[in-house]
N, C-alpha and C positions, 0 to 999 in steps of 0.2 A: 041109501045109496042106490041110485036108479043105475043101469045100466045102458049103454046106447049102440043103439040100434046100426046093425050094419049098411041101411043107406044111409043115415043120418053121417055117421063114421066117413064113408066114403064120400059123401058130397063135401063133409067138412074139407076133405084132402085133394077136391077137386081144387075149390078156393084156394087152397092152398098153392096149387099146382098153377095157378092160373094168375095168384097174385107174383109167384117166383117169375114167371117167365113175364110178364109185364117188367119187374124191378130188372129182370136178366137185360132185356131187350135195350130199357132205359142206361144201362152200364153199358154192354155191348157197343150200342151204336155209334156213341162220339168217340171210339178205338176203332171200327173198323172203317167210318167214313171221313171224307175231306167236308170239312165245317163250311165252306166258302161254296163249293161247289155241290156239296151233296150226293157226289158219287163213290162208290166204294173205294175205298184203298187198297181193298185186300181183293187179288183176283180169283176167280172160281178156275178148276181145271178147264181149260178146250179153250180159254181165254189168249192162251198163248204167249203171256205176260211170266209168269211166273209159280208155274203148278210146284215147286218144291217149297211154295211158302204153305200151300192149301194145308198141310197135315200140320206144321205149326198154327196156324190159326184153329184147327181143331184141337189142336191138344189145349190151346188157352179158351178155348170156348167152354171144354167140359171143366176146365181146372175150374174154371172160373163158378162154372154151375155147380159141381162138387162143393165149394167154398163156400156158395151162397149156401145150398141146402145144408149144408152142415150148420151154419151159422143159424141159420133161418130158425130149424128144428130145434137144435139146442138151446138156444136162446129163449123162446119162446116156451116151451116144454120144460125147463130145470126154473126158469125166472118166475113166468107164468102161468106156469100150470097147462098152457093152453096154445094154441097159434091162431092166427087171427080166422081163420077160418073156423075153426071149433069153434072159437068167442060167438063169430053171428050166429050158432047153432045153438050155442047155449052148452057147447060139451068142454069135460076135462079131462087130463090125464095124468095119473095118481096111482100111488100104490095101494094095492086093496085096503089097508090101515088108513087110508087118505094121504101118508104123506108124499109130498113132493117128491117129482125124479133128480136126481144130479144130474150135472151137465156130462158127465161121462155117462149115465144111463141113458139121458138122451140121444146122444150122439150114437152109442152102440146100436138104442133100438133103431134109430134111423137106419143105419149103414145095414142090420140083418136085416130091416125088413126090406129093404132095396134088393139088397142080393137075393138074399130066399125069396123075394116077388117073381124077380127074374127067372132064378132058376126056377121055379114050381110056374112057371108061365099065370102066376097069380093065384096059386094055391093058397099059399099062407096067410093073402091078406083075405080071402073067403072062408076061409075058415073061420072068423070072427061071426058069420053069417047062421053055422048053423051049433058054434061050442057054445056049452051050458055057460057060461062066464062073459061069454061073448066075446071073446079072444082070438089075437092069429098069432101066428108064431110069435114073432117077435116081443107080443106082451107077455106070451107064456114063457119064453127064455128070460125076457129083463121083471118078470115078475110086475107087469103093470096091468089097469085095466083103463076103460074111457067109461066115464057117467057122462050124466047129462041132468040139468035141470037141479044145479044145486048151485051153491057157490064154498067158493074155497073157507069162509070162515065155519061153515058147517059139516065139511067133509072131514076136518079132524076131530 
């Protein structure tokens, strides 16, 4: 069981990051625009239209984003071992024994390492950078780690 590397790790979660906000945009957009004419529906403040709708449309922008990464993560991580961004990288994520996370392991390690990203202004997820295990928080709390260069029938 190889271990993977913390650029490899983080490009994997660019992809990642890059393919949500593509999917986010493609949902978003036929909710916030007129189909016909192509201009917003929803007004920005100074627009003068309607600024007490702005904080509802944010509140459904993050719900919305919350939703997807939860789904995204979990899904991909308890199903697949992987998300599509790990998959082009060739990485996995697994418990040291090889096995699989549940979808409740996923979903937690999502949510800490979001928060603890935040708060440690990226401490936690650097840490994988230079721990003997190659860890950052959140694998060392949900007890996971990321290989690379194997495939799931040989990791158990």
């Amino acid at each position: 069981m190889e271990l993977a590397g913390f650029g490899r790790r983080y490009l994997a979660f660019v992809l990642d990051i890059l393919f949500l906000e593509l999917t986010g945009a493609l949902i978003l957009t036929p909710l916030i625009t007129d189909g016909a004419t192509g201009s917003l529906v929803m007004s920005l403040p100074g627009d003068g239209v309607s600024e007490s709708a702005f904080p509802v449309f944010l509140a459904q922008y993050f719900f919305l984003g919350a939703a997807l990464w939860s789904i995204y993560f979990t899904c991909f991580n308890s199903v697949a071992g992987r998300t599509p961004g790990k998959r082009l990288l060739g990485l996995w994520v697994c418990h040291p024994d090889g096995k699989s996370l549940s979808a409740a392991t996923a979903l937690g390690r999502l949510w800490v390492s979001l928060i603890a990203g935040t708060l440690t202004l990226g401490l936690s997820y650097s840490w994988a950078g230079w721990d003997r295990w190659r860890q950052g928080w959140h694998d060392k709390l949900f007890k996971t780690v990321v290989i690379q260069n194997t495939t799931r029938s040989n990791r158990l």
